[in-house]
N, C-alpha and C positions, 0 to 999 in steps of 0.2 A: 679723462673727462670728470670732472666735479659732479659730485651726487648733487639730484631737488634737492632743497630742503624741505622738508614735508615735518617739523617740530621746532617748537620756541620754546624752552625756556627762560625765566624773568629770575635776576633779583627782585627784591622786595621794596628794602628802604632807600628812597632817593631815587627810585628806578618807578616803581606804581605810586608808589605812596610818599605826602612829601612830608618825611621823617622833619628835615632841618627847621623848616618854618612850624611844625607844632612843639619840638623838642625846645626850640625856643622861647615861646611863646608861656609852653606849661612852664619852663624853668624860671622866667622872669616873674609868672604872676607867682610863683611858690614862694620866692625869696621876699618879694614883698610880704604876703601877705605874713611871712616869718618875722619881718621886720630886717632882713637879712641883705636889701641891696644894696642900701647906700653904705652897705661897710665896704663895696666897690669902687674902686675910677669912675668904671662906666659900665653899663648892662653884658656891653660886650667883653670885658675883663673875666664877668661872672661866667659868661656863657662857654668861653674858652676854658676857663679855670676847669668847669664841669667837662666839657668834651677831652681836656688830655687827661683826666685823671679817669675816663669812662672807656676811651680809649686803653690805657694801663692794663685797667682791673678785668678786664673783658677779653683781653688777650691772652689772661690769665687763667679766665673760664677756659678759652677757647684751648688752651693746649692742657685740660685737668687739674689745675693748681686751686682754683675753688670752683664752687657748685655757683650755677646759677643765683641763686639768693644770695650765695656770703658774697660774689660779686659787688651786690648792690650795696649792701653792708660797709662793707671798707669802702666803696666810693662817696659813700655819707661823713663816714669817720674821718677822710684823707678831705673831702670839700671842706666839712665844717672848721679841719684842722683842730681836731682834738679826739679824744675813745669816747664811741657813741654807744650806750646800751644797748644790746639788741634789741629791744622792744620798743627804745625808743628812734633807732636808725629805722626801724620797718613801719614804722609809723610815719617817719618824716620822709623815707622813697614812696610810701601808698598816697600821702597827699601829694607830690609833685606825680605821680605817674597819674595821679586820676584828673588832672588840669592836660597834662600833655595828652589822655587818651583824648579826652573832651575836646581838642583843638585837632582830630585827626581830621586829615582829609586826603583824599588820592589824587593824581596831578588828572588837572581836567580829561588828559586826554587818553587815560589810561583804560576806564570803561569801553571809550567807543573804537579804542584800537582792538582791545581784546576781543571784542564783540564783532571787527570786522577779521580778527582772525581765525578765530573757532573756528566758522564751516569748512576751513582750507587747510588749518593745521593742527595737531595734537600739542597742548598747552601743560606747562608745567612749570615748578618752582625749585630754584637752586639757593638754599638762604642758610646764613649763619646764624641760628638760634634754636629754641626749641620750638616741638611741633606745638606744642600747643597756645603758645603764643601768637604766635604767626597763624596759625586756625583763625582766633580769636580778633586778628587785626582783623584778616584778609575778610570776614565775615561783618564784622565792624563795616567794612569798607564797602561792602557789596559786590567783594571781588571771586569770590571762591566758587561762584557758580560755574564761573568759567573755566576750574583748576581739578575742582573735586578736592577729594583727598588722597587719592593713591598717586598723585604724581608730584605731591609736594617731599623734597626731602629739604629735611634740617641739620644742622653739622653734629649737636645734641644728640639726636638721637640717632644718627650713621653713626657719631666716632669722627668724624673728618673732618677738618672746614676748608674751605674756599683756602686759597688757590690751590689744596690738592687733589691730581685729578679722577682721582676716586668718588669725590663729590659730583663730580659733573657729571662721569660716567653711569653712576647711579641712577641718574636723573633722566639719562638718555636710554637705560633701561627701563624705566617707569613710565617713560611713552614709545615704549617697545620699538626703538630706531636705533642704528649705526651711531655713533659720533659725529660723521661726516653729513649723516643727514637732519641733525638739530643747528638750530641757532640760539645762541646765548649772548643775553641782554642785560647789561648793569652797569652802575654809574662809578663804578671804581676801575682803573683802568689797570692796577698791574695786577689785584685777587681776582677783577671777576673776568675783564677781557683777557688778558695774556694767562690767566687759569685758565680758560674756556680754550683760547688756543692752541695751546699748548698739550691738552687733552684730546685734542680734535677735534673740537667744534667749530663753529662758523660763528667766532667773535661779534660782535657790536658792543661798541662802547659807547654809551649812555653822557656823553658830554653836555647837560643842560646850561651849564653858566658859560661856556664855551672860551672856557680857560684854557683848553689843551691839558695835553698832558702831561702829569708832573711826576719826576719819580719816586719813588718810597722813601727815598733816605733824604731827600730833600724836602718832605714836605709836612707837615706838623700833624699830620690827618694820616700818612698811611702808617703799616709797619714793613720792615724792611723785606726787601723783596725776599719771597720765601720763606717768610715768615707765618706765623696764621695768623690771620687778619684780625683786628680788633675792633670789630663793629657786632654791638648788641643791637638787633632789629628795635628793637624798643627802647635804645635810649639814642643811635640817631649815629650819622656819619662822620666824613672825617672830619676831624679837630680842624678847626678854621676854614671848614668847606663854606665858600661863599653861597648863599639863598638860592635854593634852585628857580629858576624861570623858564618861564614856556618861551623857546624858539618859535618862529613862526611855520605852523603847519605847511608839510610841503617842501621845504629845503632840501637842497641834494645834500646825499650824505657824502662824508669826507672820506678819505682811506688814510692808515697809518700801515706802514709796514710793519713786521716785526723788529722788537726791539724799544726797550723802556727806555720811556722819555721820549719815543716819538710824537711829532703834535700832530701833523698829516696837512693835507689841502683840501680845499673845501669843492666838493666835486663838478666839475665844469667850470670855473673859476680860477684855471690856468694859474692860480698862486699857490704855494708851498709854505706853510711857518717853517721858522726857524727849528734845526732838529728834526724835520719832516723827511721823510724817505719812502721808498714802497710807490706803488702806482697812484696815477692821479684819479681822480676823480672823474665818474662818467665810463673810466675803463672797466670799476667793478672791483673788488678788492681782491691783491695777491693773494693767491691761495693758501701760503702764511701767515697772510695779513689781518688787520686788524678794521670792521669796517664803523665810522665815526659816524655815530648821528648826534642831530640835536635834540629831538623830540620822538615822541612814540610815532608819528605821522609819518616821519621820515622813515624808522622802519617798514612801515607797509613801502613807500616808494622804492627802499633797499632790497625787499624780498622781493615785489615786481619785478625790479630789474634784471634780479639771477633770474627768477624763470624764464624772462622774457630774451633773456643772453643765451641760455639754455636749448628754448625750444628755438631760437632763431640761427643759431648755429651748431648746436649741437653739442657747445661746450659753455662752460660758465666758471667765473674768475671767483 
């Protein structure tokens, strides 16, 4: 019999907050205002150029190659294509990060999902970055009330990042549950769903553009699978990840089996993509499996369904 789930926790970037559309937005008006776009094709040239070289430098954070800050440093020096002073690289990342804070915002339906899960489950954060950044957004954001601070862990400051499952685990201690009784939610499908998996947790993959899923070694945004993931919370997701969008509230969620590069079916909708495996939709996701939403809405309708598969027969998928 499948444990309640009785605990959520969330990625952060792309998942509550929509990282892509402000990292964008600060990045464009910076280079203008530098006088620095039109040495590009097109905005999007620039915008990629920035994302695989933030991607690089940031994977490099993430497994102790450099600190935090010299991060941002070389990703100045390696953009501009040329040796940036430090004082003058920390200068030219404090005015692009202070356009990108300015354009934050959380995806409309992140508040009122959290706010309808609180009374029913213990809430927490699984993120690659440090704590006090992530403090700083999530309070930014008006989202930390919901979180606290004892159940937020960072890869920074454990030592570990996403997909290993020492992170997750952690986190499923911080809201004092099993593994089997948390669910885990983010928009990356092979660090943060098949990490969460693979760990034992109760997947969801955060699919907003509803691209399906792509694998690491094919896809210009992740790193390779089992690798440590290269996503700075603060400079934004994967390289060429297309603008997230709201699905519409209420969609059944899909299921994916295990197994990368699954894209799954979309639940009650008797159709399967291509590469799709694992149960269909409506039956509730394989117990290996992986479960696909579009939207934070649909989660609530996903965690409905286990209990309601649960208390109605006794067992839940």
């Amino acid at each position: 019999m499948a444990d309640l789930i009785r605990g959520v926790l969330f990625d952060i970037d792309d998942t509550l907050f929509d990282y892509s559309s402000s990292e964008r937005a600060g990045l464009l008006e910076h280079l203008a205002a530098e006088g620095l776009l039109d040495g590009f094709p097109s905005p999007e040239e620039a915008v990629g150029r920035w994302r695989r070289i933030m991607e690089e430098e940031y994977d490099r954070f993430l497994v102790g190659e450099l600190t935090f800050e010299e991060q941002r440093l070389v990703r100045v020096s390696r953009f501009l294509g040329r040796p940036v002073p430090e004082e003058e690289a920390t200068a030219w990342f404090a005015g692009y990060s202070a356009l990108v804070n300015a354009a934050w915002a959380a995806f409309p339906d992140a508040a009122p999902v959290l706010a309808a899960l609180a009374p029913r489950y213990r809430l927490g954060v699984v993120t690659n970055s440090t704590l006090s950044h992530q403090l700083a957004k999530l309070t930014a954001l008006g989202l930390l009330g919901h979180f606290g601070t004892t159940a937020i862990v960072c890869s920074s400051e454990y030592g570990q990042a996403k997909p290993h499952p020492g992170i997750f685990l952690e986190g499923c201690a911080r809201l004092g549950l099993p593994p089997a009784q948390v669910a885990f939610v983010g928009d990356k499908y092979d660090i943060d769903a098949l990490g969460a998996r693979d760990a034992g947790l109760r997947a969801f993959w955060l699919d907003r553009s509803g691209r399906g899923a792509i694998p690491a070694h094919e896809s210009a945004a992740g790193p390779r699978a089992g690798a440590a993931p290269a996503r700075e919370s603060a400079v934004g997701p994967r390289v060429g990840a297309a603008p997230a969008r709201e699905s519409a509230a209420g969609r059944p969620a899909r299921d994916v089996s295990a197994g990368e590069g699954a894209a799954g079916s979309r639940a009650g909708d008797g159709r399967e993509r291509e590469g799709a495996a694992g149960s269909r939709g409506g039956d509730g996701p394989a117990p290996d499996g992986v479960t696909v939403i579009g939207s934070l809405e649909e989660l609530l309708t996903a965690l409905d369904a286990v209990s309601s598969r649960r208390s109605a027969g006794g067992t839940a998928g």
